[in-house]
Structure formats: structure tokens, C-alpha cells
C-alpha positions in Angstrom: 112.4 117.0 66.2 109.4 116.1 64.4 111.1 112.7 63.1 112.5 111.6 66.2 109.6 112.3 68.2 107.7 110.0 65.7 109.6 107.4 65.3 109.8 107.4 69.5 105.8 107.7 69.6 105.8 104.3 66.9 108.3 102.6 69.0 106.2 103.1 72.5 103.2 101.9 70.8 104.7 99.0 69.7 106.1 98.3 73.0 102.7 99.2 74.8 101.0 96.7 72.0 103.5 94.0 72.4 103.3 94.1 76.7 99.4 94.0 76.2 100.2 90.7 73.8 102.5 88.9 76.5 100.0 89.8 79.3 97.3 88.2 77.0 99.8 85.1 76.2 100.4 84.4 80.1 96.9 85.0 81.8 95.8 82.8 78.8 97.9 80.1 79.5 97.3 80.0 83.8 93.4 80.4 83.0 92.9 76.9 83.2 94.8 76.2 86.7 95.0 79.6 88.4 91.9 81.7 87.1 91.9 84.6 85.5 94.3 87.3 87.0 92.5 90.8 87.2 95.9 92.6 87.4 96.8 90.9 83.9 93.3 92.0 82.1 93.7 95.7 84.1 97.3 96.0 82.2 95.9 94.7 79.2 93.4 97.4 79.3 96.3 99.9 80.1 98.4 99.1 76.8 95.7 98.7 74.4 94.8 102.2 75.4 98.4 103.6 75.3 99.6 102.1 72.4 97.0 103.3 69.5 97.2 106.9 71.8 101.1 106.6 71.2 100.8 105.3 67.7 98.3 107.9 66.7 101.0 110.6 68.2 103.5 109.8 65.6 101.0 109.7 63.0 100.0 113.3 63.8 103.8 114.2 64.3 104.6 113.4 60.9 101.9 115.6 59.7 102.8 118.6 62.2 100.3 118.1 64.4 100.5 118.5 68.7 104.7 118.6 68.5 106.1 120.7 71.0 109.3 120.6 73.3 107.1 119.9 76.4 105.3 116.7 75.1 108.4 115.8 73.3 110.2 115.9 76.7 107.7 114.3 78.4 107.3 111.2 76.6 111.8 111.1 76.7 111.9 110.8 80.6 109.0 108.0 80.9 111.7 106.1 77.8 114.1 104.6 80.2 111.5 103.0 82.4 109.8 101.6 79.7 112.7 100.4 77.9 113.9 98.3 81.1 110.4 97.0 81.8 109.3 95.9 78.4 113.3 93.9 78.2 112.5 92.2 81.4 109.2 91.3 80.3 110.7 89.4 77.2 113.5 88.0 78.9 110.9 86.4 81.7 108.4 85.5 78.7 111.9 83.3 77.0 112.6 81.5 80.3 114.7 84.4 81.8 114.7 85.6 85.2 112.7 88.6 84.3 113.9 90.6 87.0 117.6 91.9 89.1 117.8 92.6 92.7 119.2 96.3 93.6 121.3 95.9 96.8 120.7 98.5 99.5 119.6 101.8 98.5 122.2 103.5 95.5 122.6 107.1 95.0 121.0 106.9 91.1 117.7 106.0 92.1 117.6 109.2 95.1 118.9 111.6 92.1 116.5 109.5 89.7 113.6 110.0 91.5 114.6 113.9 92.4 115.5 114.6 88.8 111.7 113.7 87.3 110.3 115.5 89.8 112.9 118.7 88.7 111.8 118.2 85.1 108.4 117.3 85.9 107.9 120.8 87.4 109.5 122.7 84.6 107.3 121.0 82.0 104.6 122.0 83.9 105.5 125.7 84.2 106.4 125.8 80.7 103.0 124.2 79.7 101.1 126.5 81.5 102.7 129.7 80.7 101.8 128.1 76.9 97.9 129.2 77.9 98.8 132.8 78.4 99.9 132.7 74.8 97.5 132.0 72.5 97.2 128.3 73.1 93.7 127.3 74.8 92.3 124.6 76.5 90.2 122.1 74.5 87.8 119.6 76.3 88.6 116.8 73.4 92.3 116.6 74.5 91.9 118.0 78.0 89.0 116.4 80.0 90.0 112.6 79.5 94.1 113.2 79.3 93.3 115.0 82.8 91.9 112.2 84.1 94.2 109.8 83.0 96.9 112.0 84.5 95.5 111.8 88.6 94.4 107.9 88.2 97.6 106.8 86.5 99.9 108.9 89.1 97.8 107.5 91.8 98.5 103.6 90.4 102.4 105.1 90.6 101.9 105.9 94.3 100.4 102.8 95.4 103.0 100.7 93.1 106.4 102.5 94.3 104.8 102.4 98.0 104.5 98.8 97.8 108.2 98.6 96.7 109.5 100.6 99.8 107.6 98.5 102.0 109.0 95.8 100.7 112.3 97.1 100.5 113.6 96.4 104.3 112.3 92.8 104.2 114.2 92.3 100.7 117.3 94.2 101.6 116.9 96.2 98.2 114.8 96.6 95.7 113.0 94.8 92.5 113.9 96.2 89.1 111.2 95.5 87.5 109.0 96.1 90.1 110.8 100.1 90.1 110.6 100.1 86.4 106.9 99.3 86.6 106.2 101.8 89.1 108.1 104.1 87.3 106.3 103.8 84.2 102.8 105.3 85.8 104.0 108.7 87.3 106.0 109.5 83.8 102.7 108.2 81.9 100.5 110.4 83.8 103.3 113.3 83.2 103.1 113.3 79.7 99.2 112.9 80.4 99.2 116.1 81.8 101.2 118.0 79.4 99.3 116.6 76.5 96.2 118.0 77.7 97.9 121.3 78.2 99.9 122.2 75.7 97.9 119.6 72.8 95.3 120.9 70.4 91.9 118.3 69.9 92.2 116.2 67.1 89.3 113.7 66.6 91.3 110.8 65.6 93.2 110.3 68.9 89.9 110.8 70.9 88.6 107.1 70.9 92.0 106.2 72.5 91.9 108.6 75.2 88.2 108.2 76.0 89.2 104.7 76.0 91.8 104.9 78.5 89.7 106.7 81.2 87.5 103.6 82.3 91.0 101.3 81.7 92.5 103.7 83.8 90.2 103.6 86.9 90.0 100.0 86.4 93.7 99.4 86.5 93.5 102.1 89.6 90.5 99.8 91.3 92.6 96.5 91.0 96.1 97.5 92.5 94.4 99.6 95.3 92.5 96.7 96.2 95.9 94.2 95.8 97.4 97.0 98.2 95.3 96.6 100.5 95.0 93.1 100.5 91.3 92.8 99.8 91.9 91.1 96.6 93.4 87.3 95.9 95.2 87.3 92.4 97.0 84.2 91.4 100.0 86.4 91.1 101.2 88.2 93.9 104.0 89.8 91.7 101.6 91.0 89.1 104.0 90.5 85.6 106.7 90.7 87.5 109.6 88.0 87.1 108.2 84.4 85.2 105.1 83.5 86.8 104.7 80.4 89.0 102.4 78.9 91.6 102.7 80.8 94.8 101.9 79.2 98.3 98.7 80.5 99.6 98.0 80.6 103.6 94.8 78.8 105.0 92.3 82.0 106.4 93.5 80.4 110.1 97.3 80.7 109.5 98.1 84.3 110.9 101.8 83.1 111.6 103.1 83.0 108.3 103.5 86.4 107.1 103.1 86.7 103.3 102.9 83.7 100.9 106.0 82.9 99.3 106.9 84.6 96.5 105.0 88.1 97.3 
């Protein structure tokens, strides 16, 4: 276990290191023309947080270090979300549609969505019965991980909400838009059993205190796209290859949401 849950931590850092690279690449490029998108430098500061945290995992995995079955199973169910997301993300950044419509409503993403929250609850019972054992809380791993886990699973909320809203006007659903929301609910679960069932270790700390300000960063810019207080030049934030999008004069109350949205 200690091998594979290495060589799993090195590949999401990567991955986290290589989205934070293609965000970079595109908000870079539309600078010039569109302005800087917010959501872009929020996500940015999301993967440059997760991927040394994730990296510095395997390091300590290899040596023995905070390896358990909960944390091992945690970071396993946020793995198929990422692995979708980060695929669509390269595909849109070589020219590719970067995205798949799901038709209607299927059966997988019900049992999906029921299964996570299944597991989700037994890693949490299982962690926490860990504390009556010997295993105590340490404020190094706990305190920021903690708070990582509530903003993250509140970005989750606001992103899969803004997918079912959208859902009836799109007669389905975006991929990567469920893959995306996906990701923050299973981040902020292996959050949470990390600072449960983890023991402090001094080298992952600049990562996680790191990630707290990201975090409620990245939490301050999608609430506020939610809620429509916020113009981004993307409406689709990394979602799909990015392109100009029709914006509505403050007088136009007719025509609904700018194209593209």
C-alpha cells in the first residue's frame, strides 16, 4: 500500500502542477484582449497549493509517514474526477472540444453521487473512532486541513448547484463542468481525513497553510460568479476551449444569459 499510495500522491501532484501550468498558459494569453480572469488566478492558487501538499504526501509515504487505509481511500475516490478533468483540460488546451454533453439524467451519476456520500461517511466513522485509540489531534495537520475541508466543499456546492441549474436549460449535463465540481467535495474529503487520522509533520505545513487563504479566495470568486456580482471574461471558467463570449448591454434584460454561459 505504501508504493501505490505514493506513486498515486506523485501522480496527483503532477496533475495539480500541470492544471495550475495550463490555467497560467490561457489567462496569459487572453490578458491582452479580455483582462485578467479571477477564476483562472483563484485555480491557480488552488493547484499550486495541492500539488506540493500531494507531492510532499508521497514523499512522506515512502518514508512511512501519515499512510493509513482512510487517507489512502480518500485520495482513490477524488481519482476518477480528476483523471477526467485534467484529460479534458488537455484535449481543450490541443484544440479539442474539451468537454461531452451527458443526455438527460443517467443512473451512474444518482449511484455516483450516493456512493461518495456512502464512503464518505464510513471514512469519517473510521477516522474518528482512530482518536479513541491512541491517535490525537495535532493543530499542525488539523487547524488548516479543517479549514480547507468546509471552504473547498462549499466551492463543491456552489459548482454542482450551478450545474443542476443549468441542467433543464441544457437538457443534460457538462462533463467537465461535473468533473470539476466533483473534484472539490472529494478534495475537501480527503481534507478532512487527513487532519484526522494524519500526524504533523513540518514539511507539508507551508503547503497547507498555503492553501487556506487560496482556498477562501477560490471560495470568494465562485460565490460571487454564482451570484452574478462578478464579470469574468469566461463565463465557463476552464471549462471547454475558451473564446470571446457575447456580453449584454446593463439595459438588455431580454436576453437571458450571454452566449456561451
Amino acid at each position: 500500500m505504501r508504493d501505490a499510495f505514493a506513486a498515486i500522491s506523485f501522480l496527483l501532484g503532477v496533475a495539480y502542477l500541470a492544471l495550475a501550468c495550463i490555467a497560467i498558459i490561457e489567462v496569459k494569453q487572453a490578458r491582452r484582449t479580455r483582462g485578467i480572469s479571477r477564476f483562472g488566478m483563484a485555480y491557480v492558487g488552488m493547484a499550486l497549493s495541492c500539488g506540493p501538499h500531494h507531492l510532499i504526501h508521497g514523499v512522506e509515504a515512502l518514508q512511512g509517514v501519515n499512510i493509513n487505509v482512510p487517507v489512502f481511500a480518500s485520495v482513490l475516490i477524488g481519482l476518477p474526477a480528476g483523471v477526467v478533468f485534467v484529460g479534458l483540460r488537455v484535449e481543450a488546451m490541443l484544440g479539442g472540444r474539451g468537454d461531452r454533453h451527458i443526455q438527460g439524467t443517467p443512473a451512474a451519476l444518482i449511484i455516483g453521487a450516493l456512493l461518495f456520500c456512502f464512503a464518505a461517511g464510513v471514512l469519517v466513522t473510521v477516522a474518528l473512532r482512530g482518536l479513541g485509540h491512541g491517535h490525537s489531534l495535532e493543530a499542525l495537520a488539523t487547524v488548516p486541513n479543517l479549514i480547507v475541508t468546509v471552504t473547498y466543499g462549499a466551492v463543491g456546492v456552489l459548482l454542482l448547484r450551478t450545474q443542476a441549474l443549468r441542467r433543464v436549460a441544457l437538457g443534460g449535463w457538462s462533463l467537465s463542468g461535473l468533473s470539476l465540481g466533483a473534484i472539490f467535495p472529494s478534495c475537501a474529503l480527503m481534507h478532512l481525513i487527513f487532519a484526522l487520522s494524519a500526524r504533523s509533520e513540518l514539511s507539508i505545513c507551508p503547503a497547507d497553510l498555503f492553501g487556506v487563504p487560496a482556498s477562501f479566495y477560490f471560495l470568494w470568486v465562485v460565490h460571487r460568479l454564482y451570484r452574478q456580482s462578478m464579470i469574468d471574461w469566461n463565463r465557463r471558467p476552464i471549462i471547454g476551449p475558451p473564446r470571446m463570449t457575447r456580453r449584454l448591454a446593463p439595459w438588455d434584460h431580454q436576453g437571458g444569459q450571454p452566449a456561451g454561459s
